[in-house]
C-alpha positions as CSV (number, residue, x, y, z in Angstrom):
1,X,0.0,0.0,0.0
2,X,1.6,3.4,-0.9
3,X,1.9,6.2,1.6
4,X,-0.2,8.4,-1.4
5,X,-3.2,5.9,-1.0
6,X,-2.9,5.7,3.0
7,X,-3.2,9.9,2.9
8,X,-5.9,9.5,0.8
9,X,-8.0,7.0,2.7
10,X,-7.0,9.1,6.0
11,X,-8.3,12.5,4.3
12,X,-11.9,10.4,3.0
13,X,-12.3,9.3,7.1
14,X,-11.5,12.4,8.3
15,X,-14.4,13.8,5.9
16,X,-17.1,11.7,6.4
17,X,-16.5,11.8,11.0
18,X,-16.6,15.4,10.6
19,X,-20.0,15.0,7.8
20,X,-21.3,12.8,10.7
21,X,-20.9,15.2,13.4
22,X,-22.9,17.2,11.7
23,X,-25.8,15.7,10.2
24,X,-26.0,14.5,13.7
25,X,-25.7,17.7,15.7
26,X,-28.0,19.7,13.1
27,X,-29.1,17.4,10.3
28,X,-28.4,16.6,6.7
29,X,-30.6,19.8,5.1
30,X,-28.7,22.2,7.0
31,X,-25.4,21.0,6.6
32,X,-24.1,22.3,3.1
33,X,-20.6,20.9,1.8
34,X,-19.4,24.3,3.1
35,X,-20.0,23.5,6.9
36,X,-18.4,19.8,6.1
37,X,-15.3,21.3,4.5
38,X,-14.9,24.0,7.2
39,X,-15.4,20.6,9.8
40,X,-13.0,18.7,8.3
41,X,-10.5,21.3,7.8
42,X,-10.1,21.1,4.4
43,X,-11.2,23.1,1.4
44,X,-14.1,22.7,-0.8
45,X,-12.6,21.7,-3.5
46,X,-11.4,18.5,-1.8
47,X,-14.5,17.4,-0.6
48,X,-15.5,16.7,-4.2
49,X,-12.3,14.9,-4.9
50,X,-13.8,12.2,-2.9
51,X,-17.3,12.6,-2.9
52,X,-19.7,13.7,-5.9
53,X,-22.5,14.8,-3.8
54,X,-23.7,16.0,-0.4
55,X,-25.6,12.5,-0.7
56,X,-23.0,10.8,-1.3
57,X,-21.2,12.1,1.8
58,X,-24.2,10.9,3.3
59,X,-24.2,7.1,2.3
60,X,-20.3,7.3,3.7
61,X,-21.5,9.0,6.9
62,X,-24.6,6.3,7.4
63,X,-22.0,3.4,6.9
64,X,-19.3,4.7,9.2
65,X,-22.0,5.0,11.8
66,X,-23.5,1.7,11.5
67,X,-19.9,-0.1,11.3
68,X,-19.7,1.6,15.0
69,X,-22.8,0.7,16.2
70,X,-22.3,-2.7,14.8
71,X,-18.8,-2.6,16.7
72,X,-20.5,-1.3,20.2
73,X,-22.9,-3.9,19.9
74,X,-20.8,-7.0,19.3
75,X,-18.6,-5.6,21.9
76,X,-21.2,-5.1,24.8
77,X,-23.1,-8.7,23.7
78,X,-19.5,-10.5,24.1
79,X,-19.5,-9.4,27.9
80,X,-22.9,-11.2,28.3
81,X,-23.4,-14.5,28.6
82,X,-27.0,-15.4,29.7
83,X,-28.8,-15.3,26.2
84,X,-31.9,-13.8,27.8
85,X,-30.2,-11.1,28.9
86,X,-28.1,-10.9,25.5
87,X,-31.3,-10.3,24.0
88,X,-32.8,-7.8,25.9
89,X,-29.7,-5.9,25.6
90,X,-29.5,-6.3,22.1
91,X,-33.1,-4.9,22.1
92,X,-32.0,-2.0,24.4
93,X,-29.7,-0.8,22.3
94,X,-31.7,-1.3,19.5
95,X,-34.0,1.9,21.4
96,X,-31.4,4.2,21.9
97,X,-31.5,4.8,18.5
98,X,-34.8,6.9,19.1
99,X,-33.7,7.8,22.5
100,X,-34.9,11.5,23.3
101,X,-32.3,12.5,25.1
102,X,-29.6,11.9,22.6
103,X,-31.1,14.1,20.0
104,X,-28.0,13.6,17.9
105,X,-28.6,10.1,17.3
106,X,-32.9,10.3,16.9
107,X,-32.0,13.2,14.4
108,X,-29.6,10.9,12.3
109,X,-32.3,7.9,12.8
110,X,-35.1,10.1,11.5
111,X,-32.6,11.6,8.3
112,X,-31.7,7.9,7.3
113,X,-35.3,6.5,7.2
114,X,-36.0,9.8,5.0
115,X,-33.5,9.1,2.6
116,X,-34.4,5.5,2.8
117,X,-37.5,5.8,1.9
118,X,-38.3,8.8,-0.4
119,X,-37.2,8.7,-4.1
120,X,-35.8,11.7,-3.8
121,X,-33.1,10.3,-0.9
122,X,-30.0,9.9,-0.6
123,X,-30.1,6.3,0.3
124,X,-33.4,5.0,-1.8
125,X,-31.4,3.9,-4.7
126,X,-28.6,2.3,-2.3
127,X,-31.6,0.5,-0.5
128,X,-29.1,-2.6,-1.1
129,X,-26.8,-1.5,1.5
130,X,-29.4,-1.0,4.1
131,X,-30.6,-4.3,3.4
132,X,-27.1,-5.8,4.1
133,X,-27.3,-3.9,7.4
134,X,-30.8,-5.7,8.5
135,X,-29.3,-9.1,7.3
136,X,-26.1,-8.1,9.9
137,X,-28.5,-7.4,12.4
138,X,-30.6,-10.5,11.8
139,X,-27.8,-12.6,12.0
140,X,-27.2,-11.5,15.6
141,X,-30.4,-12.1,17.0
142,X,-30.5,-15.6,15.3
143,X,-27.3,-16.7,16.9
144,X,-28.3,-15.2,20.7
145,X,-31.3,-17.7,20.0
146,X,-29.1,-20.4,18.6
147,X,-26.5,-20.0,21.8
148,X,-29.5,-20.2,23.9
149,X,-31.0,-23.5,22.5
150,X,-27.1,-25.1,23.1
151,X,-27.3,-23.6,26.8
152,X,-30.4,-25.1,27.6
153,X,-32.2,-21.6,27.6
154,X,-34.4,-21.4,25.0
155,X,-36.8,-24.5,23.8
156,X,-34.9,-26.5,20.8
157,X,-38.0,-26.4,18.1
158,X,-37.1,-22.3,18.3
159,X,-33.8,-23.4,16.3
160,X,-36.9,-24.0,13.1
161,X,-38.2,-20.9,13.9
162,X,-35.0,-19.0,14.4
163,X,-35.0,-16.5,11.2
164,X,-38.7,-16.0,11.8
165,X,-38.3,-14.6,15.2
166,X,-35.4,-12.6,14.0
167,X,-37.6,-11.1,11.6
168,X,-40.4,-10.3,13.4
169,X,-38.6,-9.0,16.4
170,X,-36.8,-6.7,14.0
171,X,-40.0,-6.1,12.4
172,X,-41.4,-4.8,15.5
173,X,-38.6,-2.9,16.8
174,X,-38.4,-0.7,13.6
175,X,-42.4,-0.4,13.8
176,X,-42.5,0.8,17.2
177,X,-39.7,3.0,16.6
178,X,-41.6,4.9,14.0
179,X,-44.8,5.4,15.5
180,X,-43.0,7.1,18.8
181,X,-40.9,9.2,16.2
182,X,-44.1,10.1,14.3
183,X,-46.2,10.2,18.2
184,X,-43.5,12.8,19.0
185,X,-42.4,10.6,21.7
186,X,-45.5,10.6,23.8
187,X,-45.6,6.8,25.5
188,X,-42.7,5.1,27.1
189,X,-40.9,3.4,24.3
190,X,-39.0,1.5,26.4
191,X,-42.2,0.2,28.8
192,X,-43.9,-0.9,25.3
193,X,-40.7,-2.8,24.6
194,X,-40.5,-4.6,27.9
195,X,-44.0,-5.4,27.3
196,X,-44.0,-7.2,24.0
197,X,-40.4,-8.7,24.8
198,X,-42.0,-10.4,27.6
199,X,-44.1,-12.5,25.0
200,X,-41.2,-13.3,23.3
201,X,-39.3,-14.7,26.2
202,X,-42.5,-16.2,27.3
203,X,-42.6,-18.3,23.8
204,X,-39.1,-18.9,23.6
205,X,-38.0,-19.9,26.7
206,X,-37.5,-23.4,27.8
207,X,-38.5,-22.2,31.4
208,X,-41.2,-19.1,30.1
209,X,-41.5,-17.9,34.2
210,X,-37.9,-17.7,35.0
211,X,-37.4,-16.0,31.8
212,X,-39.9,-13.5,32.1
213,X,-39.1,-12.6,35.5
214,X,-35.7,-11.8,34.4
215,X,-37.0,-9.6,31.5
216,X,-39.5,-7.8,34.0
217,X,-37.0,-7.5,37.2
218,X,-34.3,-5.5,35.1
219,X,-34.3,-1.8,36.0
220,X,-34.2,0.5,33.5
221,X,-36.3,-1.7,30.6
């Protein structure tokens, strides 16, 4: 690898941190390619030596934040190792992604299901990448599931059912996420959560009352 290509790759990161800081601290609209180059400390000029479009900056800027979530999960899941606990943290971290008091983060949530979704977005012709992102995230609830049919935690016929439960969990979780965003946050997301995640341990479980005691004696979900 030449040292021409390592500056290069340096200069594109420090680009798209700095375009992530600020679609997260004031959103994509009002952050021009100005306020990114003036972020980054670079001109520009340079900005569109890498990038084509603000979009574009944006689909880099989505990416790098969902390779550090990604990261942040795996990381916190490792230090867990009862697999109804794993997946209620996994499911708790799935919510602080429309936590109100990280605006940051439930501003950057809101812009990436915009640009998802619309024609007109950013992301809606990329829709590929977002899908590899869900199958990333599937894949991680399937093997808490699969870990906890080896430990004796979770009833073996769930290992049939495994990709549907992923699924639908996911399913949910992106469901209720959007009608709190769209309720301007006016129920407890995370008492809602608790709620329906007691079904799911109740279905799952190969002892459905010690796992749902677990799920309902945890402070602070």
């Amino acid at each position: 690898m030449s040292p021409r290509y390592v500056d290069r790759e340096k200069k594109r990161q420090k680009i798209v941190r700095a375009a992530l800081a600020l679609f997260s601290r004031q959103g994509y609209a009002a952050t021009s390619v100005g306020c990114i180059a003036i972020e980054a400390e670079v001109g520009k000029g340079t900005i569109y030596e890498y990038f084509s479009t603000k979009g574009d900056i944006l689909v880099a800027a989505v990416m790098e934040w969902i390779r550090k979530l990604e990261m942040r999960y795996l990381k916190h899941l490792e230090t867990i190792e009862d697999p109804v606990e794993r997946l209620k943290a996994f499911v708790e971290m799935s919510m602080d992604l429309v936590d109100p008091l990280d605006q940051g983060t439930a501003r950057l949530s809101i812009d990436v299901l915009q640009h998802t979704l619309l024609q007109s977005g950013a992301l809606y012709k990329r829709r590929h990448l977002m899908k590899e992102i869900h199958t990333g995230m599937r894949k991680m609830v399937i093997n808490i599931l699969l870990e906890g049919i080896s430990s004796g935690a979770f009833r073996p016929e769930v290992a049939r059912e495994a990709e549907k439960i992923a699924i639908n969990l996911l399913g949910y979780l992106d469901g209720i996420s959007l009608h709190y965003l769209i309720s301007e946050n006016d129920f407890d997301i995370r008492e809602q959560i608790r709620f329906s995640l007691q079904n799911v341990i109740r279905m799952i479980a190969a002892d459905p009352a010690a796992g749902t005691d677990s799920v309902s004696a945890t402070p602070g979900f």
